[in-house]
C-alpha positions in Angstrom: 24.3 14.2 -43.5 24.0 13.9 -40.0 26.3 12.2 -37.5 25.7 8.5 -37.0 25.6 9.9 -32.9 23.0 12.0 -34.1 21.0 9.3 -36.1 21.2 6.5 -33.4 19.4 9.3 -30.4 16.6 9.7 -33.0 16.0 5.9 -33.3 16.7 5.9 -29.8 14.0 8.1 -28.7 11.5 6.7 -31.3 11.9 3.1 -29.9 12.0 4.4 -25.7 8.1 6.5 -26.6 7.2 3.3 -27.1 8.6 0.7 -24.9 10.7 1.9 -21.4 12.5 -1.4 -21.6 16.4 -1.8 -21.1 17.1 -5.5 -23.0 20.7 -7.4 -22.0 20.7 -8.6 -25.1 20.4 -7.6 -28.6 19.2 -10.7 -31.3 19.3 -10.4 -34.9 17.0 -12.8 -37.1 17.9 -14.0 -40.7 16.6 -15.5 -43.4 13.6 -18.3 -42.5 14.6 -17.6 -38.9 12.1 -15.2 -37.6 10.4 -17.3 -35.3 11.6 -16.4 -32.2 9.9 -14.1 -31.8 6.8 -15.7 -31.2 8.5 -16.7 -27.3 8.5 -13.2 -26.8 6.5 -12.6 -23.5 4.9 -9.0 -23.4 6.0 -8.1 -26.7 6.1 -4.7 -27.9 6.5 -4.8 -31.8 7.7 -1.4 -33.8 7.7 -1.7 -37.4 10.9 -0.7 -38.7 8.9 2.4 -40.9 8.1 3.7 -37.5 11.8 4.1 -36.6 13.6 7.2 -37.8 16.7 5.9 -40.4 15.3 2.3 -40.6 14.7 1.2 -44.2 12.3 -1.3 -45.3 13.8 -5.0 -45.7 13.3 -5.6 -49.7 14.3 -9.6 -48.6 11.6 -12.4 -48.4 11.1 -13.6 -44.9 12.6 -10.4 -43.4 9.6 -8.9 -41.8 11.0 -5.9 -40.3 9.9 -5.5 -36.9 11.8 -4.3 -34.0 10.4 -6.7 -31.4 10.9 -5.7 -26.9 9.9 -8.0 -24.4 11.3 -10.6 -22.2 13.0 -14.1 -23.8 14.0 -16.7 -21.0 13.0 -13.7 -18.3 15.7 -11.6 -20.2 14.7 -8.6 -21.1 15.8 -8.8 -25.1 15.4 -6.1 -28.3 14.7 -8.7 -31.5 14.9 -7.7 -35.0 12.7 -9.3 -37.2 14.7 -9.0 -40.3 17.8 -7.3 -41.3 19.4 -5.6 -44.0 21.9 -6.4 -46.9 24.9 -4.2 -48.7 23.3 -6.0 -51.8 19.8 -4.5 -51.5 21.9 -1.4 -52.4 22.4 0.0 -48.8 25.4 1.7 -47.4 26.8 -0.3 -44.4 26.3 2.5 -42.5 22.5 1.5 -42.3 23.2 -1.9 -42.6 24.4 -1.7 -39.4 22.5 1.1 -38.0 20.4 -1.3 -35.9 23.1 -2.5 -34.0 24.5 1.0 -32.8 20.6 1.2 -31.3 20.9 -2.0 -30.0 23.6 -1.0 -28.2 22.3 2.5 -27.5 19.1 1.0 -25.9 21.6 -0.9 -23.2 22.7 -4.2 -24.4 25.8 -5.5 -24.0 25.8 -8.8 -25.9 24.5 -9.2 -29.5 23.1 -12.3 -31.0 22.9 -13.4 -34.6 21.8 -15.9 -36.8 22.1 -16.3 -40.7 21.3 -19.0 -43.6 24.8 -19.9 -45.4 26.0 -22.4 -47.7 27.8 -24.6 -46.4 31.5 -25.6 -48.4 32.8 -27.7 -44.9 32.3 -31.5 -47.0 31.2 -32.8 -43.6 28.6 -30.4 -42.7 25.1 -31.2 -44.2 22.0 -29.5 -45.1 20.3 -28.2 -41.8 23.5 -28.1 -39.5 23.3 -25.7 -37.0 27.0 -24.0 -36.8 28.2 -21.5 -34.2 30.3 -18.9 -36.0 34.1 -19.2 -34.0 35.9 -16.4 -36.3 35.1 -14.6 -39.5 36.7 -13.7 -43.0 35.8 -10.5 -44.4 36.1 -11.1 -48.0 34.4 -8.0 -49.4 37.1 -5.4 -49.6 34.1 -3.7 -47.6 34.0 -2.5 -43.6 31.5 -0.2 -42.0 33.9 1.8 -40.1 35.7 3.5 -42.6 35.3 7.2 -42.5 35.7 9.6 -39.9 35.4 7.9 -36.3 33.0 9.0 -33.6 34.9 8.2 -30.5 31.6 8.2 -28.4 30.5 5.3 -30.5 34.2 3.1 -30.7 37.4 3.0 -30.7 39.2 4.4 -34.1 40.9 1.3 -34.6 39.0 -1.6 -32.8 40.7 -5.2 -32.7 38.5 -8.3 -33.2 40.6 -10.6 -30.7 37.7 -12.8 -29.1 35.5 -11.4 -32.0 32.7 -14.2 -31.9 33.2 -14.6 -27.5 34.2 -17.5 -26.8 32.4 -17.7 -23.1 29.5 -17.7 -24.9 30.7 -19.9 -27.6 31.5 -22.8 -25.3 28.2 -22.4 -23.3 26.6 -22.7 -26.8 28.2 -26.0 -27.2 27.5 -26.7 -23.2 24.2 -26.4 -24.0 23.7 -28.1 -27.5 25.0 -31.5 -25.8 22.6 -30.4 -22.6 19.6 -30.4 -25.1 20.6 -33.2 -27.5 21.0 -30.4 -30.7 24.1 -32.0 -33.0 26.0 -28.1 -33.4 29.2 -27.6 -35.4 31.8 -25.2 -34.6 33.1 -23.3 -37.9 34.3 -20.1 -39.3 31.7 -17.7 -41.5 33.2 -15.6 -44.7 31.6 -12.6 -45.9 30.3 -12.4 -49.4 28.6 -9.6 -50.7 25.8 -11.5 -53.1 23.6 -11.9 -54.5 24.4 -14.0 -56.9 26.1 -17.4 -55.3 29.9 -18.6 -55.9 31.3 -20.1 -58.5 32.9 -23.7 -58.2 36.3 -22.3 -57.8 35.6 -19.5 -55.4 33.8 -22.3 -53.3 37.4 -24.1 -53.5 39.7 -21.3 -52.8 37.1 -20.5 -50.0 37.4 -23.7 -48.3 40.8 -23.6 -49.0 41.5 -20.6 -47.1 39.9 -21.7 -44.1 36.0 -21.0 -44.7 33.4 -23.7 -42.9 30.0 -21.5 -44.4 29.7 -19.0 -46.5 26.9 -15.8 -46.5 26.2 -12.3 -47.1 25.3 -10.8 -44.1 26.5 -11.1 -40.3 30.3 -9.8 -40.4 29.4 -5.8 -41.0 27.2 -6.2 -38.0 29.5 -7.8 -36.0 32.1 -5.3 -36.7 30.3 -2.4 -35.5 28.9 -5.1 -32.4 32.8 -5.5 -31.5 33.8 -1.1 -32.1 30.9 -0.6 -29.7 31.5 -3.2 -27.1 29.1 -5.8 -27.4 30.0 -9.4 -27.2 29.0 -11.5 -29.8 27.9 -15.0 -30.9 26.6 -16.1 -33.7 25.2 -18.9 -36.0 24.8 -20.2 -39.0 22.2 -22.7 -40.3 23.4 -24.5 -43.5 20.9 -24.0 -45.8 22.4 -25.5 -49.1 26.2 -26.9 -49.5 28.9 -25.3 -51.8 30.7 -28.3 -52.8 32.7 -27.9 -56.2 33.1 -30.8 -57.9 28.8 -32.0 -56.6 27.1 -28.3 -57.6 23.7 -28.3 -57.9 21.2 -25.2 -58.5 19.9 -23.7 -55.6 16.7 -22.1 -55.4 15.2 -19.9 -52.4 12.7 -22.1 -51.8 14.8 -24.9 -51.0 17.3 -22.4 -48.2 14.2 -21.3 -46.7 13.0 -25.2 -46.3 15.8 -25.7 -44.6 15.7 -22.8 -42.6 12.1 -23.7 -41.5 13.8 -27.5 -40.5 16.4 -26.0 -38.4 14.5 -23.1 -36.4 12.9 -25.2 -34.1 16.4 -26.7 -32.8 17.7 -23.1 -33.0 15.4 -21.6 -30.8 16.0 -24.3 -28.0 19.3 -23.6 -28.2 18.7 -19.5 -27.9 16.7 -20.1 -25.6 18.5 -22.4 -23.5 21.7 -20.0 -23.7 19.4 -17.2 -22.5 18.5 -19.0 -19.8 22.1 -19.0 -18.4 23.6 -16.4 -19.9 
């Protein structure tokens, strides 16, 4: 297998044939959230088949596009979709994206998800921005052997979600009038949701939402220098003793509710970041 160095110059080379643009920022689009992309000025959209080691998203609403252009005058790389360790990928191309995000000369990564929510005073269609993480997967895309041109063997996650950009998050929530929660994300691998007791020992332990994405990414964000903020838009709530079924339908409802307020706020972050 070749190098992960190796891999990343091939996408590299396959996104710069067709787009000479050097984004600031990398943004990373989840589930119901792929609107942005629409503000994209000049866009130059690769589909993901076109890139050399980018699968196909198996995911409703993940499109797969890998979107250049300008987003509040920045210049910005989007990805329309993402992928999941439970579509049976390793986490090395989970997070492959990200090492070409950072390869095409980013130095700050965005994300957003659709989690449950098992804070009791969040509610369906809270907008969160993710303050720390819990890895809760036994799971991290670093192990194996390290390529010190790509990170640090042993990289620490002090300031993991940045909190600069956290507080001009909140800055600019109150600016715009968008209600936005602070809380901490855990890391489930799906796809199946929790049970009524792992939704209490999560909350228990300190979880605010809960989701299967979003933590590999921002692992291999942090070992290759990017800073990072994310969010999290409470598509259903994980409450144990008021469980209901949840369908997809319903998250990506929600989703669809909250996207407008989301974008605003990227957009308004952009704008002064």
């Amino acid at each position: 297998m070749k190098r992960t160095s190796e891999q990343v110059a091939e996408s590299f080379a396959a996104v710069q044939a067709r787009a000479d643009l050097h984004p600031e920022v990398g943004i990373i689009l989840g589930t119901g959230l792929a609107q942005l992309v629409d503000h994209v000025k000049d866009p130059v959209a690769i589909p993901y088949h076109d890139i050399p080691h980018f699968p196909e998203p198996t995911v409703e609403s993940h499109q797969g596009r890998l979107v250049l252009g300008r987003l509040a005058d920045k210049p910005v790389v989007v990805l329309q979709g993402r992928f999941h360790y439970y579509e049976g990928y390793d986490l090395r191309i989970v997070t492959h994206p990200v090492r070409v995000i950072k390869a095409l000369g980013a130095s700050s990564l965005f994300v957003s998800n659709a989690a449950g929510g098992v804070n009791p005073l969040y509610r369906t269609g809270d907008i969160v921005v993710i303050t720390d993480h819990i890895n809760l997967t036994g799971l991290n895309p670093l192990i194996g052997p390290n390529e010190d041109e790509l990170g640090p063997r042993f990289p620490h996650m002090y300031d993991c979600y940045d909190s600069a950009l956290v507080e001009l998050a909140m800055a600019t929530a109150l600016k715009l009038g968008i209600p936005l929660q602070r809380g901490v994300y855990s890391w489930v691998t799906g796809p199946n949701l929790e049970t009524g007791a792992e939704y209490r020992y999560m909350r228990l332990i300190g979880s605010d939402v809960i989701g299967m994405s979003t933590v590999p990414e921002v692992i291999v964000a942090r070992h290759a220098g990017l800073r990072c903020l994310g969010f999290s838009v409470v598509t259903d709530m994980g409450l144990p003793d008021a469980m209901a079924p949840v369908n997809l339908g319903d998250v990506l409802r929600a989703a669809a509710e909250a996207e407008p307020k989301l974008t605003r706020l990227m957009l308004g972050i952009l704008e002064q970041a």
